[in-house]
Steps between C-alpha positions, in 0.01 A plus 500: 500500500858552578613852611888557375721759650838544372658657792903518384656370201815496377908456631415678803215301646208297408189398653129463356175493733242261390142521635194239458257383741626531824806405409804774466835396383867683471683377176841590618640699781826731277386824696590595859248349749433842586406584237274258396340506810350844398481422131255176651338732731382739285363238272280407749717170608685526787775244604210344728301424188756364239459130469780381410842625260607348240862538366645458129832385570773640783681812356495841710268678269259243577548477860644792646228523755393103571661496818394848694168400359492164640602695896203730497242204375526134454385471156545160356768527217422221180857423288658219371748334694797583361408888524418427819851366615657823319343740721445316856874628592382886480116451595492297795119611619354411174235186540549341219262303292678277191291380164668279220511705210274427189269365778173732569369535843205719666584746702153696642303598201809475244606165320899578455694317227848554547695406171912514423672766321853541412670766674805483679365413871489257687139377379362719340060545455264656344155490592119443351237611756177444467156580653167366325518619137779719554840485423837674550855360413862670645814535298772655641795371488579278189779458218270311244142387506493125487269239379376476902496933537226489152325220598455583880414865392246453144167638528559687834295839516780717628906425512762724718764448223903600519608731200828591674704585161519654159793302356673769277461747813669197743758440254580861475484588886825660615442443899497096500785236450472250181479231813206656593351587206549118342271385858231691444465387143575132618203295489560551891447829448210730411284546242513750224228696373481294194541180655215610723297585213578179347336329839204689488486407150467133610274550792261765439098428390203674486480462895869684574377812631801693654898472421664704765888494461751469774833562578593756219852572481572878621779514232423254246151580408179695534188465556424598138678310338367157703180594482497569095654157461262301717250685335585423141521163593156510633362665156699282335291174635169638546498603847493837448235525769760443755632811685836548604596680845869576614447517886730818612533646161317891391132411553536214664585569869581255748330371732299390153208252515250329254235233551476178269 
């Protein structure tokens, strides 16, 4: 089995905890390395016993706390090469460790596959992880799902999935600039709720057993809203079995876990 703990999600940090075997892995570091240390230790996993982090692409929500991590504990630190160049400048005690992405590698009691997604970063990843029968896929940070996203991600048990946006509530947001409104409905960008929905409409099967989504827009959505339209979507191919979590939302407190 592979324990899942969504520890932060969304603009102001991100990072996921996955757990099988012996083998205990940081998706992402976006919180301060303080606090993660504590969030880790009270899940049992001190810095001592983390394996190895694995990072999604280079942006500050993603990262903040790589580096201060890195000085308390040399933890090996898997990215692409290109991601890897962004950051050495501002994280110069992180041991890096570089795959080729859409090229899977072992790494303890995990097999990683590391697949492309467009976003705009440098290279950006998302991730399949998987331990015996188990699987678990991470989705982020993403402006449309691709050919490579649905076929890297079909058939997994459980997805992390971006629904960052309801369009109409985007396109009628007073606080943000046309400039940045247009990037985050790029195909750099993020994902809408209904473009979400329209992923897990390609993906799921009777083995999808958890959607959580990710990186809900404060402004531009709720957790309503993405959850009734994954959820439709779901119904609306069969999977109703399928539950649907949104990690920081009313009844679904973070740090929140679940085992596939």
């Amino acid at each position: 089995m592979i324990h899942v703990t969504i520890l932060a999600s969304g603009s102001s940090g991100n990072a996921i905890l996955a757990r099988a075997g012996d083998s205990s892995i940081l998706i992402d570091a976006g919180l301060s390395a303080k606090r993660l240390q504590t969030l880790l230790a009270d899940l049992g996993t001190p810095l001592e016993k983390l394996s190895a982090i694995l990072l999604t692409h280079e942006h500050v929500d993603h990262t903040r706390g790589l580096n201060g991590l890195c000085v308390k504990q040399q933890i090996p630190v898997f990215t692409n090469p290109l991601t890897a160049d962004s950051l050495r400048k501002n994280n110069a005690h992180v041991n890096w460790r570089l795959f080729s992405s859409g090229a899977a590698f072992d790494l303890g009691d995990f097999q990683i596959f590391p697949f492309s997604v467009p976003h705009d970063a440098a290279d950006p990843v998302g991730f399949v992880l998987r331990h015996a029968a188990s699987s678990f896929a991470i989705l982020t940070d993403l402006g449309h799902a691709t050919r490579q996203v649905m076929n890297a991600t079909r058939g997994v048990n459980a997805v992390l999935l971006e629904a960052n946006h309801d369009e109409v509530l985007l396109q009628n947001d007073q606080k943000r600039p046309w400039s940045v409104k247009q990037r985050i409905l790029s195909r750099h960008g993020h994902l809408s709720n209904q473009a979400a929905a329209n992923l897990i409409g390609e993906i799921a099967s009777p083995d999808l057993k958890h959607v959580l989504l990710a990186h809900l827009s404060e402004d531009c959505n709720a957790p309503s809203l993405a959850s009734g339209t994954i959820l439709e979507k779901l119904q609306a191919t069969g999977n109703g079995h399928t539950q649907v979590h949104c990690p920081g939302a009313e009844g679904f407190p973070l740090p929140h876990t679940i085992t596939v």
